[in-house]
MMTF fields as JSON, N, C-alpha, C and O atoms, coordinates in Angstrom:
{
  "mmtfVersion": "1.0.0",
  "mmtfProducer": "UNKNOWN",
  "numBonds": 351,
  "numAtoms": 352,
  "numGroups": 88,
  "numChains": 1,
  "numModels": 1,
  "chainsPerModel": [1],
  "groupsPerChain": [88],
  "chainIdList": ["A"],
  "bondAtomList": [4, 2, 8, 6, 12, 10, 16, 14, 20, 18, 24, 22, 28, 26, 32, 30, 36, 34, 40, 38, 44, 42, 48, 46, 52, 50, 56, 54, 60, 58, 64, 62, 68, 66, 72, 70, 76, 74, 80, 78, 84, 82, 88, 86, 92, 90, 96, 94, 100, 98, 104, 102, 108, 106, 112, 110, 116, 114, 120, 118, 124, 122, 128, 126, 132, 130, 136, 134, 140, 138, 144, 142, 148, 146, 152, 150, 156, 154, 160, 158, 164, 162, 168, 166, 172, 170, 176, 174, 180, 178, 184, 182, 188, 186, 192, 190, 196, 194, 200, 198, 204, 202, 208, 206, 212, 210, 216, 214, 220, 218, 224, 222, 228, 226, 232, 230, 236, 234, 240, 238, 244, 242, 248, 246, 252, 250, 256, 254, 260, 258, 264, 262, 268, 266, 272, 270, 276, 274, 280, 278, 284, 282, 288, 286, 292, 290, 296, 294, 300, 298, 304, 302, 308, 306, 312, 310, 316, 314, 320, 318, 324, 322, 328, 326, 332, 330, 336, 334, 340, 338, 344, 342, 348, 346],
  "bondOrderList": [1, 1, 1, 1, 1, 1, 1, 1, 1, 1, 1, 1, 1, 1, 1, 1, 1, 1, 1, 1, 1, 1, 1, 1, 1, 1, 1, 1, 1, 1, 1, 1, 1, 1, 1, 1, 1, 1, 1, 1, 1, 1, 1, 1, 1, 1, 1, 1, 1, 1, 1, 1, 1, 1, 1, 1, 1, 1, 1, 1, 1, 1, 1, 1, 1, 1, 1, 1, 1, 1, 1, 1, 1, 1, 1, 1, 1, 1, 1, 1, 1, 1, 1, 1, 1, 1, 1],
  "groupList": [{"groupName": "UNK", "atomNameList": ["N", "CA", "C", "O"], "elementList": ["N", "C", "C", "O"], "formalChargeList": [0, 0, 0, 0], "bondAtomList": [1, 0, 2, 1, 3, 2], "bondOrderList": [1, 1, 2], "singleLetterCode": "X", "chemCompType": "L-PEPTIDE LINKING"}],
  "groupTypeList": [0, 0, 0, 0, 0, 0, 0, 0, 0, 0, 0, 0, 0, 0, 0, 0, 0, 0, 0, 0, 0, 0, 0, 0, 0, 0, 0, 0, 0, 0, 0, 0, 0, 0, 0, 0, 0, 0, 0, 0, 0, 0, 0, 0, 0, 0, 0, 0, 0, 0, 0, 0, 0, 0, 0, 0, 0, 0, 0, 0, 0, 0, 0, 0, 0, 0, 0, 0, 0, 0, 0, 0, 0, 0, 0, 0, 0, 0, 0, 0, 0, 0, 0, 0, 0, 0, 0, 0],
  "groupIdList": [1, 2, 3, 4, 5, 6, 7, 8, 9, 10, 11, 12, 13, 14, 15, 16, 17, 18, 19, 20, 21, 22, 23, 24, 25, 26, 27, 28, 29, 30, 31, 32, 33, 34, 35, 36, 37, 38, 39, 40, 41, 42, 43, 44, 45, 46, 47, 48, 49, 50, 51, 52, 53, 54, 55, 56, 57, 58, 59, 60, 61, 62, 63, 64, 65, 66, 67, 68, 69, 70, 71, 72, 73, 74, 75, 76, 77, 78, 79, 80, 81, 82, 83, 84, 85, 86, 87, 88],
  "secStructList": [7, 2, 2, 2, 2, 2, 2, 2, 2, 1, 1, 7, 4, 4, 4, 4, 6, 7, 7, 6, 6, 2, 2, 2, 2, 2, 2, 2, 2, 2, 2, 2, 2, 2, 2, 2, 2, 2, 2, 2, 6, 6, 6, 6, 6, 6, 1, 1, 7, 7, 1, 6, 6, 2, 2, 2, 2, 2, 2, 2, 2, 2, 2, 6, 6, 6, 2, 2, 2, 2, 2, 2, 2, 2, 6, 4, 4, 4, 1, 1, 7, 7, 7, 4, 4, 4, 7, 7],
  "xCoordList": [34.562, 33.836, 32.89, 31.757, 33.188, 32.462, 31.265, 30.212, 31.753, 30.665, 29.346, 28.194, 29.887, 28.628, 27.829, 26.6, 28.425, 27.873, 27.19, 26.316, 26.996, 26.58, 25.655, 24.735, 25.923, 24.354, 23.639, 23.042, 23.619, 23.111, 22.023, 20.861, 22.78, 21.94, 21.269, 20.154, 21.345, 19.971, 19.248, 18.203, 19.104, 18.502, 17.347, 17.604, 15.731, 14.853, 14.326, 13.627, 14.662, 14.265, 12.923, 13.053, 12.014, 10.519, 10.434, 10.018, 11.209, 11.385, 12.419, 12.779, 12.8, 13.218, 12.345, 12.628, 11.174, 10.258, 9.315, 8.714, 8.601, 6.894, 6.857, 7.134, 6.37, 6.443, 4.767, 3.936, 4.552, 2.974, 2.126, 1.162, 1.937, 1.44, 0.777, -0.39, 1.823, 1.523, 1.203, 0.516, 1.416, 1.125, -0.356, -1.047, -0.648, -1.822, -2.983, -3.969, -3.105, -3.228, -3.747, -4.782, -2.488, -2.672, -3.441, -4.32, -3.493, -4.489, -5.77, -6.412, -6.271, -7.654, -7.878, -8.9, -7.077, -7.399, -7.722, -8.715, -6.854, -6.952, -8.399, -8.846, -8.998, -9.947, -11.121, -11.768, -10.959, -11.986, -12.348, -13.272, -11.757, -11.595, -12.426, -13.135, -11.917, -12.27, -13.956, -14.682, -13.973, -15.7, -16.333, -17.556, -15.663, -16.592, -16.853, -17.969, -15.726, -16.284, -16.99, -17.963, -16.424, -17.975, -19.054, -20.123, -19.118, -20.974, -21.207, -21.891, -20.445, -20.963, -21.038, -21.446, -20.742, -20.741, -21.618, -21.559, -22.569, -23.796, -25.187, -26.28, -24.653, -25.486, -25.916, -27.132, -25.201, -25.415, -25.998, -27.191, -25.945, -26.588, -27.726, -28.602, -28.248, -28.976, -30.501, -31.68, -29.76, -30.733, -31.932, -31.917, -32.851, -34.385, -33.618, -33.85, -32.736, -32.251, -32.195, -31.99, -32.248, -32.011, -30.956, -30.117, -31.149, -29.776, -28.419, -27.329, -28.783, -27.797, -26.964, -25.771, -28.182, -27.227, -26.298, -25.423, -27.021, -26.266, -25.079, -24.145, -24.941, -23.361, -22.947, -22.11, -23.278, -22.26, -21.688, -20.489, -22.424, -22.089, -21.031, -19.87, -21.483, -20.266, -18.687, -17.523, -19.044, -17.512, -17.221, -16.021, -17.775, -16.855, -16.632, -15.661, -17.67, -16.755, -15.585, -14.565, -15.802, -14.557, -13.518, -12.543, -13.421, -12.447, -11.822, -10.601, -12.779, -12.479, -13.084, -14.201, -12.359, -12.565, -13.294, -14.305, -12.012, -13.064, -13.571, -14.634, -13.283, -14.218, -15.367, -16.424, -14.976, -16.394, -17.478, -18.622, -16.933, -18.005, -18.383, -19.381, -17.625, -17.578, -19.091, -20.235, -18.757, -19.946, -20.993, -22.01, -21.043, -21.964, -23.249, -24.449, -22.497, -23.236, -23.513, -24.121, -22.946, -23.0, -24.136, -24.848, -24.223, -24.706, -25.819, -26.993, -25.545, -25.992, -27.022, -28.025, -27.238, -28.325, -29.576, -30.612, -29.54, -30.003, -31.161, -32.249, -30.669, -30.803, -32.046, -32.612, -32.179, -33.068, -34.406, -34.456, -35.547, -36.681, -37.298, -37.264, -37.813, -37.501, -38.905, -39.866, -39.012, -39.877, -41.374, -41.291, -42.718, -43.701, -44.069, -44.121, -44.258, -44.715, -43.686, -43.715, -42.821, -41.496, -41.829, -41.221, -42.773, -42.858, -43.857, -44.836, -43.665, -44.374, -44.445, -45.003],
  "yCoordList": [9.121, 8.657, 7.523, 7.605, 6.416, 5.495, 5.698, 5.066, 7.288, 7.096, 7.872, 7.671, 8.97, 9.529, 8.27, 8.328, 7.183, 6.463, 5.614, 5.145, 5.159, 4.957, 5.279, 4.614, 6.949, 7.7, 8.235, 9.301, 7.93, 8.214, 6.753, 6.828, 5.408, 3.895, 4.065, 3.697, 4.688, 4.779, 5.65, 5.294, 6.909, 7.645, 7.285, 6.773, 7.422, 7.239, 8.214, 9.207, 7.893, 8.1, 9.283, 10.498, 8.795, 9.215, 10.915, 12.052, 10.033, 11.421, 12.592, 13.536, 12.584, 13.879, 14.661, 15.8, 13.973, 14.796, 14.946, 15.858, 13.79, 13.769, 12.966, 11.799, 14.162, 14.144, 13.263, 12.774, 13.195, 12.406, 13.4, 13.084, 15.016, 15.636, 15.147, 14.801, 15.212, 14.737, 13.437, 13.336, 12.398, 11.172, 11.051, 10.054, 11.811, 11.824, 12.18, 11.46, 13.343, 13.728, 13.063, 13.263, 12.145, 11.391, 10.389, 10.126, 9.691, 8.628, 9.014, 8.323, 10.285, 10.7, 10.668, 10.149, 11.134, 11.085, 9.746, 9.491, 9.06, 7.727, 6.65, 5.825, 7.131, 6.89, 7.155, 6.447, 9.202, 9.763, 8.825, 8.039, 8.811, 8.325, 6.503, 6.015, 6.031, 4.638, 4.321, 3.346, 5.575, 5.761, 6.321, 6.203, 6.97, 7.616, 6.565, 6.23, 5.896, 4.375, 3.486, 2.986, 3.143, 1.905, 2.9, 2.356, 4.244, 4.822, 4.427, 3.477, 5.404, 4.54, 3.635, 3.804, 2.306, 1.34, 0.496, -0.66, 0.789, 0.516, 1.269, 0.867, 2.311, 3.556, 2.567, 2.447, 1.965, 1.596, 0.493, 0.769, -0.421, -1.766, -1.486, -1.921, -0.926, -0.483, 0.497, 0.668, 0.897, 1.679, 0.567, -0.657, 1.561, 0.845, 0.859, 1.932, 0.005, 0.101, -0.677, -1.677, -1.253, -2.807, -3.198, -2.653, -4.582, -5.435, -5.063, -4.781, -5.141, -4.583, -3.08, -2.781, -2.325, -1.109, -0.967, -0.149, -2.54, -2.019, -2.745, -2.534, -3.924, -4.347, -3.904, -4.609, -2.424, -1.502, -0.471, -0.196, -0.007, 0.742, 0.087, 0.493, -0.893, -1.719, -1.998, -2.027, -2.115, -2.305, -1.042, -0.989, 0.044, 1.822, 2.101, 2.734, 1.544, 2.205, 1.016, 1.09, 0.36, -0.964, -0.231, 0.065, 0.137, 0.208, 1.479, 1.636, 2.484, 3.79, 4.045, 4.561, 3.682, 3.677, 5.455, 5.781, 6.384, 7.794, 8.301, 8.837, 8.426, 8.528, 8.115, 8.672, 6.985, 6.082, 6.234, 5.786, 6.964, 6.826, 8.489, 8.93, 9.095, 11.004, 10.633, 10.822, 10.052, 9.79, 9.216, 9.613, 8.249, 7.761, 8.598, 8.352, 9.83, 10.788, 12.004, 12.924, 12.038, 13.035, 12.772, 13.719, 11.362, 11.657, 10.369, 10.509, 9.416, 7.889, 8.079, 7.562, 8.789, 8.81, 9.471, 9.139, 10.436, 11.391, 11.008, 11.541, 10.08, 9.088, 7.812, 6.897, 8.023, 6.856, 7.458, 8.477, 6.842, 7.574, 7.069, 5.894, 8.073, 8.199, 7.549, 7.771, 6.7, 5.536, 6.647, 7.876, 5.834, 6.149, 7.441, 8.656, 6.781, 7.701, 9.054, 9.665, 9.463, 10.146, 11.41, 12.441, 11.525, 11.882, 12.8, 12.457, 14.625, 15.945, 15.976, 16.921],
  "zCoordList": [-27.103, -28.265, -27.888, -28.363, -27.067, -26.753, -26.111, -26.198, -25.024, -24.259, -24.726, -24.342, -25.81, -26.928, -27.399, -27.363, -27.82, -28.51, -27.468, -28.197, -26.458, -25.311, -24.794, -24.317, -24.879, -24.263, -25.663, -25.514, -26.384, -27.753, -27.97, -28.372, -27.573, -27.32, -26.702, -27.073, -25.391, -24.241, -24.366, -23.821, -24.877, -25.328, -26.03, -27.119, -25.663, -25.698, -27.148, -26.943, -28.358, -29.618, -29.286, -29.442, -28.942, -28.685, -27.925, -28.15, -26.831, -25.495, -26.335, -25.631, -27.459, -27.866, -28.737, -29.11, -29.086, -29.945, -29.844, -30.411, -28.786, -28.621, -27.115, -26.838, -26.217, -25.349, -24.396, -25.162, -23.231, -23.285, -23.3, -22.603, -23.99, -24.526, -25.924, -26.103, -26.854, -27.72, -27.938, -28.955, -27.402, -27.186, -26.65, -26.86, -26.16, -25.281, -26.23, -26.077, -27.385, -27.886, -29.423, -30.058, -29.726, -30.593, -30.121, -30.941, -29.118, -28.15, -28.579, -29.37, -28.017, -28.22, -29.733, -30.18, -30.427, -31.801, -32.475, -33.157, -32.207, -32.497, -32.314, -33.111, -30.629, -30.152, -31.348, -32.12, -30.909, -31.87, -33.004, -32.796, -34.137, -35.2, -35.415, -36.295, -34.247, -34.286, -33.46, -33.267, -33.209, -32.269, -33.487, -33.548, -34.568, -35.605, -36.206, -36.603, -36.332, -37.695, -37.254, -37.819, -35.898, -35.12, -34.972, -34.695, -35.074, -35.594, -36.645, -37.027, -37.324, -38.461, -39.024, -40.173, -38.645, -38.778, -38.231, -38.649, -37.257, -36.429, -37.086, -37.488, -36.987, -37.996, -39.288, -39.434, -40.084, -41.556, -41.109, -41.236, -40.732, -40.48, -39.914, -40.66, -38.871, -38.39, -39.422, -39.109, -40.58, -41.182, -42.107, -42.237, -42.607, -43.181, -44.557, -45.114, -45.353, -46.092, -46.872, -46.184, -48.656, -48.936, -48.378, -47.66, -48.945, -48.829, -49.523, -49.025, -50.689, -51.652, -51.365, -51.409, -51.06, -50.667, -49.449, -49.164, -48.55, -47.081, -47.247, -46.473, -48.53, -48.655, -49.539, -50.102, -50.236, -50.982, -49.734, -49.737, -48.852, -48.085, -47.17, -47.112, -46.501, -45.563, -46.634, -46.236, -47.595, -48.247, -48.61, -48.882, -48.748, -48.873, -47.304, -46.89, -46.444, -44.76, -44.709, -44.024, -45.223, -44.894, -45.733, -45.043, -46.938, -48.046, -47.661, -47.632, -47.334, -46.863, -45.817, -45.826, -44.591, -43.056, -42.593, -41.97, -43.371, -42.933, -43.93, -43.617, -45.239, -45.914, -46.323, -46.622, -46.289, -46.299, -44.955, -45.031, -43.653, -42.744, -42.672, -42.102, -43.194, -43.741, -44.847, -44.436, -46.364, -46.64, -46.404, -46.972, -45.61, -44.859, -44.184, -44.306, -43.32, -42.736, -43.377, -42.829, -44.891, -45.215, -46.657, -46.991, -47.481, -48.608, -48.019, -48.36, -47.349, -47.025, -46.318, -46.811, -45.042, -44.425, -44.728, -44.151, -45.647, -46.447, -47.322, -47.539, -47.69, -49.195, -48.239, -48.838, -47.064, -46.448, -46.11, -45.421, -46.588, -45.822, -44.334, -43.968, -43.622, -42.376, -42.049, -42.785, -40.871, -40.29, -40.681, -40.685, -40.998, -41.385, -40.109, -40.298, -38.977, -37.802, -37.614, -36.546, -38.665, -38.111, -39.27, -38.982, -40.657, -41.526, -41.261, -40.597, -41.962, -41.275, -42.394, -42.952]
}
Protein backbone atom coordinates (compact mmCIF):
# COMPACT_ATOMS: atom_id res chain seq x y z
CA UNK A 1 0.00 0.00 0.00
CA UNK A 2 2.71 2.47 0.83
CA UNK A 3 4.61 1.82 -2.00
CA UNK A 4 1.45 2.54 -4.60
CA UNK A 5 1.21 5.57 -2.81
CA UNK A 6 4.85 6.35 -3.34
CA UNK A 7 5.03 5.74 -6.97
CA UNK A 8 1.75 7.43 -7.56
CA UNK A 9 3.88 10.89 -5.62
CA UNK A 10 6.59 10.62 -8.20
CA UNK A 11 4.68 10.13 -10.97
CA UNK A 12 4.87 13.01 -13.27
CA UNK A 13 0.99 14.18 -13.53
CA UNK A 14 1.83 15.70 -17.16
CA UNK A 15 3.86 12.60 -18.59
CA UNK A 16 0.56 10.56 -18.46
CA UNK A 17 -1.39 12.69 -20.82
CA UNK A 18 0.57 15.20 -22.82
CA UNK A 19 3.49 14.16 -24.01
CA UNK A 20 6.40 16.95 -25.75
CA UNK A 21 4.21 16.33 -28.77
CA UNK A 22 1.59 17.93 -27.52
CA UNK A 23 3.45 20.33 -25.54
CA UNK A 24 5.27 21.28 -28.46
CA UNK A 25 2.31 21.89 -30.25
CA UNK A 26 0.62 23.94 -27.79
CA UNK A 27 4.09 26.14 -27.72
CA UNK A 28 3.59 26.98 -31.38
CA UNK A 29 0.12 27.77 -30.78
CA UNK A 30 0.68 29.88 -28.09
CA UNK A 31 3.46 31.67 -30.14
CA UNK A 32 1.02 31.78 -33.21
CA UNK A 33 -1.56 33.57 -31.35
CA UNK A 34 0.73 36.11 -29.55
CA UNK A 35 2.53 37.05 -33.16
CA UNK A 36 -1.15 37.58 -34.41
CA UNK A 37 -1.90 40.18 -31.65
CA UNK A 38 1.57 42.06 -31.71
CA UNK A 39 0.36 42.38 -35.73
CA UNK A 40 -2.18 43.52 -35.00
CA UNK A 41 -1.31 45.55 -32.65
CA UNK A 42 1.48 47.38 -34.75
CA UNK A 43 -0.92 47.09 -37.70
CA UNK A 44 -3.48 49.52 -35.68
CA UNK A 45 -1.11 52.13 -34.50
CA UNK A 46 0.58 52.22 -37.47
CA UNK A 47 -2.61 52.97 -39.65
CA UNK A 48 -3.77 56.68 -41.37
CA UNK A 49 -6.40 56.69 -38.79
CA UNK A 50 -7.96 59.37 -36.15
CA UNK A 51 -7.12 59.51 -32.80
CA UNK A 52 -10.24 58.56 -31.41
CA UNK A 53 -10.69 55.59 -33.49
CA UNK A 54 -7.14 54.31 -32.86
CA UNK A 55 -8.03 54.37 -28.92
CA UNK A 56 -11.35 52.56 -29.58
CA UNK A 57 -9.53 50.01 -31.49
CA UNK A 58 -6.47 49.50 -29.00
CA UNK A 59 -9.02 48.91 -26.12
CA UNK A 60 -11.20 46.00 -28.27
CA UNK A 61 -7.56 44.29 -29.22
CA UNK A 62 -6.73 44.89 -25.50
CA UNK A 63 -10.29 43.76 -24.17
CA UNK A 64 -10.53 41.06 -26.79
CA UNK A 65 -6.97 39.90 -27.49
CA UNK A 66 -8.34 37.54 -30.61
CA UNK A 67 -11.24 38.86 -31.38
CA UNK A 68 -10.46 42.06 -31.25
CA UNK A 69 -7.29 41.47 -33.58
CA UNK A 70 -9.81 38.81 -35.86
CA UNK A 71 -11.79 42.20 -36.22
CA UNK A 72 -9.18 44.28 -36.67
CA UNK A 73 -8.22 42.47 -40.00
CA UNK A 74 -11.36 41.70 -40.85
CA UNK A 75 -13.80 44.90 -40.54
CA UNK A 76 -10.81 47.68 -39.26
CA UNK A 77 -8.51 47.80 -42.05
CA UNK A 78 -11.16 47.96 -44.60
CA UNK A 79 -12.75 50.93 -43.13
CA UNK A 80 -9.15 52.99 -43.80
CA UNK A 81 -8.47 54.78 -47.01
CA UNK A 82 -5.44 53.77 -48.66
CA UNK A 83 -2.28 56.41 -49.00
CA UNK A 84 -3.12 58.99 -51.97
CA UNK A 85 -0.29 57.47 -54.40
CA UNK A 86 -1.82 53.79 -53.64
CA UNK A 87 -5.47 54.75 -55.14
CA UNK A 88 -6.59 53.07 -58.99
Amino acid sequence: MTEHFVNALNTNLASNWAGPGIFSILLIAVAAYFIFFLTALVDMLGARIGCGAKILWFLVIFAMPFLGSLLWYVVGRKTIDPPRGERS
